[in-house]
C-alpha positions as CSV (number, residue, x, y, z in Angstrom):
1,X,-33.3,-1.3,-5.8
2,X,-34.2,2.3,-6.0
3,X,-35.1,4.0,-9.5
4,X,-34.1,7.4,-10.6
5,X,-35.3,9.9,-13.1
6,X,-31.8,10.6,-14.3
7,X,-28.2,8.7,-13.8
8,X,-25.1,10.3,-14.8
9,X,-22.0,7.3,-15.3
10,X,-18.8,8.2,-14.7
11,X,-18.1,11.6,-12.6
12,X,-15.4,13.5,-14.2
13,X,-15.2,16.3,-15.7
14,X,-18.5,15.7,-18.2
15,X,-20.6,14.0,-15.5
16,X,-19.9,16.5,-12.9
17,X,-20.2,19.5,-15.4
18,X,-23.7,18.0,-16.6
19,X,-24.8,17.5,-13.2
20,X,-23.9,21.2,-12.0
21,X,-25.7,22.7,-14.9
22,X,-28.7,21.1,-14.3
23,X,-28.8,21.4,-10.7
24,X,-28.2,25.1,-10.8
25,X,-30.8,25.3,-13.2
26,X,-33.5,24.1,-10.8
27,X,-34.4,20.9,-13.0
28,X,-33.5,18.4,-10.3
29,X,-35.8,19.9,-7.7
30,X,-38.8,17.8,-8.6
31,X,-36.5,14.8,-10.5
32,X,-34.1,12.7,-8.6
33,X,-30.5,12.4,-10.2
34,X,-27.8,9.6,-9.2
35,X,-24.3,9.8,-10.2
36,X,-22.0,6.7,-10.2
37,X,-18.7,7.1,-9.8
38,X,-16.1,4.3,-8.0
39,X,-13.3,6.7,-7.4
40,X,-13.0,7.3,-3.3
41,X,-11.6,11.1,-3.3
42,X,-12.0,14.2,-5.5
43,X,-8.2,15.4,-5.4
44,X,-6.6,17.4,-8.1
45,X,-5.5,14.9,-10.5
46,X,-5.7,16.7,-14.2
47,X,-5.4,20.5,-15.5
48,X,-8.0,21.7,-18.4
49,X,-6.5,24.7,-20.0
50,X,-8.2,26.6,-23.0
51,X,-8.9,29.4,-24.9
52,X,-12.0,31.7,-23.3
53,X,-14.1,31.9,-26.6
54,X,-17.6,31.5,-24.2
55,X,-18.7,32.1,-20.9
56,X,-19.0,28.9,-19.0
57,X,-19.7,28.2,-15.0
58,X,-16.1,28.0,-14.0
59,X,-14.0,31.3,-14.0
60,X,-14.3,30.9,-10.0
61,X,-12.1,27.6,-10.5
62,X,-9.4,28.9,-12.8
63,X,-6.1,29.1,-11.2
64,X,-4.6,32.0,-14.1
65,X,-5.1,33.7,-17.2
66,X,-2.7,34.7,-20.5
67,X,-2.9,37.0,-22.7
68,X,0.2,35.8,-24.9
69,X,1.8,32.8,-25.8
70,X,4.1,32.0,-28.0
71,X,4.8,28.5,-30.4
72,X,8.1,27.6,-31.6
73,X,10.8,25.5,-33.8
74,X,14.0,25.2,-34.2
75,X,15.5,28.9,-34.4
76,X,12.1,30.3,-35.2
77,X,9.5,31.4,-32.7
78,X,5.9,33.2,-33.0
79,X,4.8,35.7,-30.2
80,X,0.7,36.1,-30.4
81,X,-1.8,37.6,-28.8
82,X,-5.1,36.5,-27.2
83,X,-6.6,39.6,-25.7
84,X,-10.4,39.4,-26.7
85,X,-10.0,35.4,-25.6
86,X,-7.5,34.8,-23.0
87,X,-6.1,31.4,-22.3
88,X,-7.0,30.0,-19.0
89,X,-6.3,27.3,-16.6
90,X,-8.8,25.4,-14.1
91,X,-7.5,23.2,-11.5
92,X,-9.6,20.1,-11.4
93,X,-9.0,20.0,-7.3
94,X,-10.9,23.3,-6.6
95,X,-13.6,22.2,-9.8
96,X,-14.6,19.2,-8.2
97,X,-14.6,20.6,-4.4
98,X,-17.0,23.5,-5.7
99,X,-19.6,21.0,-7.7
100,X,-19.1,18.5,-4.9
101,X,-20.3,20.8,-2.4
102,X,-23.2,22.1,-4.8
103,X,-24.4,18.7,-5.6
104,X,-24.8,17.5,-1.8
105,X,-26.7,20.3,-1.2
106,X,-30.0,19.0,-2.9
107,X,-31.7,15.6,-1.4
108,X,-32.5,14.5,-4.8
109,X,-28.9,13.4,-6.2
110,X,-27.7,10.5,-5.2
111,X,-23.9,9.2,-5.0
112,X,-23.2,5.5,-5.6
113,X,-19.8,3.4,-6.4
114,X,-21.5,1.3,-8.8
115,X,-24.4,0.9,-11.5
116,X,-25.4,-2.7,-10.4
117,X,-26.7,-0.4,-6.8
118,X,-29.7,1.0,-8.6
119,X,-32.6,0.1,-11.1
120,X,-32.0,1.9,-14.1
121,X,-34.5,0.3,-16.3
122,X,-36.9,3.8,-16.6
123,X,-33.6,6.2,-16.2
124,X,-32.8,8.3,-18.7
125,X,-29.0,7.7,-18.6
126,X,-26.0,10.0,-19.1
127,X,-22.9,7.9,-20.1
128,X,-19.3,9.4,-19.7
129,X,-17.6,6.3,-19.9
130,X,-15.8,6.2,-23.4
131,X,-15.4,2.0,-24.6
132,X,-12.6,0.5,-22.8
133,X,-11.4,-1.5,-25.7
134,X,-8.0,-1.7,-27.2
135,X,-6.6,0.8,-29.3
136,X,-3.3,1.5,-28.9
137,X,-2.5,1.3,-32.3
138,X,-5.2,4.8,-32.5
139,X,-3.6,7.9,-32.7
140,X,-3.5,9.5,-28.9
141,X,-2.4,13.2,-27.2
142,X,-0.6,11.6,-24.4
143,X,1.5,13.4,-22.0
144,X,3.1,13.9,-18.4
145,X,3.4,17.2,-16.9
146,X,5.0,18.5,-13.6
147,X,3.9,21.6,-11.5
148,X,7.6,22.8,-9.9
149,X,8.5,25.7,-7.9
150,X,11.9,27.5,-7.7
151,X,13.2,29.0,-4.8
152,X,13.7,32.4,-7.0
153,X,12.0,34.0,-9.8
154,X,12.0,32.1,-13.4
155,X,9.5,32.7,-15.0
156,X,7.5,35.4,-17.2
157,X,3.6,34.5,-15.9
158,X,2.7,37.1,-18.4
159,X,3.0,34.8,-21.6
160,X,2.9,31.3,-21.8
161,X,4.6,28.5,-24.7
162,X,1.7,26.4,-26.2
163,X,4.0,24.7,-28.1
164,X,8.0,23.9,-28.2
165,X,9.4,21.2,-31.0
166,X,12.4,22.6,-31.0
167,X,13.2,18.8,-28.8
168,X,13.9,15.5,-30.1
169,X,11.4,14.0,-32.4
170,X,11.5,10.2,-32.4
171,X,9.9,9.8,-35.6
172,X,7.0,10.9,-33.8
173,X,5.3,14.1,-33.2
174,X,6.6,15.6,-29.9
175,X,6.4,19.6,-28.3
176,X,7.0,20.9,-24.4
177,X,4.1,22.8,-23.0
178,X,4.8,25.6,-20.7
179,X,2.3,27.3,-18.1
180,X,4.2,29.7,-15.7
181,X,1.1,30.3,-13.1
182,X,3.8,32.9,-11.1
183,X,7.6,33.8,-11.5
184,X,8.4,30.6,-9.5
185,X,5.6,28.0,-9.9
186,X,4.8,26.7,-13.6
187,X,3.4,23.6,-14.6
188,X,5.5,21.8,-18.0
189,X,4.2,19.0,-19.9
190,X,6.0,16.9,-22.3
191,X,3.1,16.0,-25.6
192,X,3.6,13.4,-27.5
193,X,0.8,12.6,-30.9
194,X,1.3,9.0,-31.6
195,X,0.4,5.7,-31.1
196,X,0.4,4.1,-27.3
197,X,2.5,1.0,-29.1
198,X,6.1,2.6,-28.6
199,X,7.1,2.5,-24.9
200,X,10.4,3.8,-26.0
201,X,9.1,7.3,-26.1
202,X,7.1,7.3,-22.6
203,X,10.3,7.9,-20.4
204,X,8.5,11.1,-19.5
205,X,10.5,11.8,-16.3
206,X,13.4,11.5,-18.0
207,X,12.2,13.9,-20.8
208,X,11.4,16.9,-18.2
209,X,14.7,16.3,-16.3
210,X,16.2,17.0,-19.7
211,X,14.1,19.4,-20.5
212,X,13.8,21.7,-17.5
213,X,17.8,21.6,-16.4
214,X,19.0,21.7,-20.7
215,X,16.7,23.6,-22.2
216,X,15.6,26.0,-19.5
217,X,18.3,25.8,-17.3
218,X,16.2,25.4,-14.1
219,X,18.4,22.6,-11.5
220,X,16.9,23.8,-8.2
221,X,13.5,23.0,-8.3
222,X,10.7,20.9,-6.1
223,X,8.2,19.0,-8.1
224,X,4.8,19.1,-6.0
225,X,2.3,18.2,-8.9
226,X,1.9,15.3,-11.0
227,X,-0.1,14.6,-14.6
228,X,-0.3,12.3,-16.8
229,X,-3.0,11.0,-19.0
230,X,-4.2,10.3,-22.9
231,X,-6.4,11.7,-25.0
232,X,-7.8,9.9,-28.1
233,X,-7.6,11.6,-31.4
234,X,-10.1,9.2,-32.9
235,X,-14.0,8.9,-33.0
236,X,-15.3,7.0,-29.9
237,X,-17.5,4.0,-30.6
238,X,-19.5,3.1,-27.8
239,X,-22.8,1.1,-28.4
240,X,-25.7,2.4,-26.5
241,X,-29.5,1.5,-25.1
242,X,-32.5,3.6,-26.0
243,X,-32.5,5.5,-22.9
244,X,-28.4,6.4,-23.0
245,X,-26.7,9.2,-24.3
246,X,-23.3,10.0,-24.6
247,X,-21.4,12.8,-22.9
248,X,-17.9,13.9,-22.7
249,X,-15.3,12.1,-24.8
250,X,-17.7,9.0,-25.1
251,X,-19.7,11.7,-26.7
252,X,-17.2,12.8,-29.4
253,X,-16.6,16.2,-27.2
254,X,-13.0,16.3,-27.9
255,X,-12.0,18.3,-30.9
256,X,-9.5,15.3,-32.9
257,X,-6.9,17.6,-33.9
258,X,-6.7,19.6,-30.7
259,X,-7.7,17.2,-27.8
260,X,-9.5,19.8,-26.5
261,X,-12.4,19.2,-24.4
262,X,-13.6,21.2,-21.8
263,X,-15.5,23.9,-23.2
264,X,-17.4,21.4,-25.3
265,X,-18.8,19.4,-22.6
266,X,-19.9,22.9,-21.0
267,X,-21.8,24.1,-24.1
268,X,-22.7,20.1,-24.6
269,X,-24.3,20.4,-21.0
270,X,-26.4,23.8,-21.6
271,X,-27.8,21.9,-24.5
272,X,-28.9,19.1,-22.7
273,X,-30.3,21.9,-19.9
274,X,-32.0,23.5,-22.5
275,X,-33.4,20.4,-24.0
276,X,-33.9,17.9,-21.0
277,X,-37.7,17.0,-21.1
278,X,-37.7,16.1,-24.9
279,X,-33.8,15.2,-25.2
280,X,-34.6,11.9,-26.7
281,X,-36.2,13.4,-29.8
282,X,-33.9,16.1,-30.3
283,X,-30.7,16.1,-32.5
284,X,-27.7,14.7,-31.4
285,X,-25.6,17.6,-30.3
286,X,-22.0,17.5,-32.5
287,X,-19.2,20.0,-32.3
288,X,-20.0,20.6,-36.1
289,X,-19.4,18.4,-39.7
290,X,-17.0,20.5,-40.7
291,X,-14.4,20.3,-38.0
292,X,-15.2,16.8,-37.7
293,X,-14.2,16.8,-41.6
294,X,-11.0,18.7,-41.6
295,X,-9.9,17.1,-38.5
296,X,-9.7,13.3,-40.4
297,X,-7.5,15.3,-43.0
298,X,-5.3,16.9,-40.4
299,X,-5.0,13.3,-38.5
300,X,-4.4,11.3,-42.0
301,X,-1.3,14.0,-42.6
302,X,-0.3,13.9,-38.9
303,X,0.0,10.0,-39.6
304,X,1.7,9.7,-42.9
305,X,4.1,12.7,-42.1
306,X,5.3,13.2,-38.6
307,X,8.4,14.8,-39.5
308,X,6.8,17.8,-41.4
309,X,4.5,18.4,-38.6
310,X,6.3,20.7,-36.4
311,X,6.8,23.2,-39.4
312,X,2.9,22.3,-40.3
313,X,1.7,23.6,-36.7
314,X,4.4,26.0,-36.9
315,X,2.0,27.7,-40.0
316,X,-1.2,27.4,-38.5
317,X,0.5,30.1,-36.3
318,X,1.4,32.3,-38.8
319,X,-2.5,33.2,-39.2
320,X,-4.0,36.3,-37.3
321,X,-3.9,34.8,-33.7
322,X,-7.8,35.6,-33.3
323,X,-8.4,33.2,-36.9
324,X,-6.7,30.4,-35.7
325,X,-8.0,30.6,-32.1
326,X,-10.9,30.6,-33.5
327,X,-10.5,27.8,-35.5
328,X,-8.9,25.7,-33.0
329,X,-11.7,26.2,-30.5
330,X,-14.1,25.1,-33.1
331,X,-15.6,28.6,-33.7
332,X,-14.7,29.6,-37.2
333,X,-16.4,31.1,-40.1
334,X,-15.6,30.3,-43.8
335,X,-13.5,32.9,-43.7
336,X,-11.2,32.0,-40.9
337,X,-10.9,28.4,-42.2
338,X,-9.8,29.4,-45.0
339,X,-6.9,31.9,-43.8
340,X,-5.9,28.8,-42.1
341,X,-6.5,26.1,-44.7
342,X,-4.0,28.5,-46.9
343,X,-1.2,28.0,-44.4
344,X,-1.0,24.3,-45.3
345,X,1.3,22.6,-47.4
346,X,-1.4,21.8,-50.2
347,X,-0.1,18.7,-52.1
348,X,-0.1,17.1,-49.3
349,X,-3.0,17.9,-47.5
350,X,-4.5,16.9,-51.0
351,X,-3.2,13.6,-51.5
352,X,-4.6,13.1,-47.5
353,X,-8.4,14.6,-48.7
354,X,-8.5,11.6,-51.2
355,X,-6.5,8.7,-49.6
């Protein structure tokens, strides 16, 4: 079987977003690369959305960009600003078609369907795979959204909803998600921060119905996008060999109390660039203590107190939009964290800090 220099496992949005930065970087012209992946076709199948708080390689795949959103609960709503780091929106379909295409383009990457159809005893291999056990019982962002467009104008594409709980709760933690890409096309996602054990809350169909003919009082409508997926809001424990490192989620790249992912794994692949001929030796790239830290607080209060976590989130917001941005995207200072930290109900994010 034929060795390689470099294998990337698993080609989502990690592997291909590793293997992109190092091909356009010229360090696979004299080093041979193979990516395993078993999927057949590169269709859309997810949307990343974020906060623009770095540059990364992507702007040509994002689909729109907001300058204001707004969060809300019952009878009380927060309009903010995002100016300086507008929110934006890639669609995974045109991502993968544009690294696809780049990544062909060079003899010395490789595409195979499984890891058993190489030798990767000398590789130096990039894992994107996160452990397949069982954890339902974890704490997961899980959610369905649908992409719909109306036959008239609906929405305001100048300002998007990050977050509605003014919906039924479940005695879990549940919002809407709102991204009008024009005044008739807009993708909305029911979110749901729980457990995967309660089955009674995934009717997700039967949430938009209800949420987009009740609440928003759209009836004529033509779904013609479908989403749905999990996030873990827990630390990923995956076991690996001397010559394996983690990327992506398997890598701890999604921020716990966000689920946000994307920017990570670009600024986890620059390191990697940066660092590829002595990567071994070098320190294992984090997203930083402290967020890791604050986030197992915000997780153990999400857990013990579902109900007071809509008017929790609700806070957050209540700091300078920039702050909290800031601090979501998991580029604070003190400062900032602590305009935020101030926002939180203190007793009990106190009895969380020492349980």
């Amino acid at each position: 079987m034929k060795e390689f220099d470099y294998v990337i496992k698993g080609a989502g949005c990690a592997g291909l977003s590793l293997a992109y930065e190092l091909n356009q970087n010229q360090k696979l012209e004299k080093k041979t690369l193979a990516i395993v992946e078993p999927r057949q076709i590169y269709d859309r199948d997810k949307t990343w959305s974020f906060w623009k708080t770095i540059n990364h390689n992507f702007d040509d795949c994002v689909i729109k960009n907001w300058s204001n959103f707004t969060v809300n609960i019952k009878g009380k709503m927060h309009h903010l600003k995002c100016d300086d780091t507008p929110y934006q929106t890639v669609n995974s379909g045109i991502f993968y078609k544009k690294i696809i295409s780049n990544l062909k383009s060079n003899s010395n990457i490789s595409f195979f369907k499984d890891i058993n159809e190489i030798n990767t005893e000398r590789s130096l291999i990039f894992n994107s795979v996160p452990n397949k056990g069982e954890f339902k019982d974890r704490l997961w962002q899980h959610f369905f959204g649908v992409e719909i467009e109306t036959p008239k104008d609906t929405f305001d594409d100048k300002i998007f909803n990050l977050m509605d709980f003014d919906c039924d709760q479940r005695n879990s933690v549940h919002f809407y998600y709102t991204l009008p890409f024009s005044k008739n096309k807009a993708l909305i996602e029911t979110t749901w921060l729980s457990s995967l054990n309660n089955e009674k809350i995934m009717d997700y169909e039967n949430q938009i119905k209800e949420y987009l003919e009740k609440k928003l009082k759209i009836k004529d409508y033509k779904i013609i996008f479908k989403e749905k997926g999990a996030i873990p809001l827990f630390k990923q424990i995956n076991f690996t060999k001397n010559n394996e490192i983690n990327i992506g989620t398997a890598g701890g790249m999604t921020r716990l109390s966000t689920g946000y992912t994307f920017l990570n794994i670009q600024e986890h692949s620059k390191y990697i660039r940066e660092n590829l001929e002595k990567i071994k030796n070098k320190k294992k790239y984090t997203i930083g203590k402290k967020y890791h830290f604050l986030d197992e607080i915000f997780i153990r209060v999400l857990k013990d107190n579902p109900k007071l976590m809509p008017e929790i989130f609700f806070k957050m917001f209540e700091v300078e939009s920039k702050k909290v941005i800031n601090f979501l995207s998991n580029k604070s200072n003190l400062l900032e964290d602590i305009s935020v930290i101030l926002k939180m109900p203190k007793v009990i994010f106190i009895k969380a800090l020492f349980k």
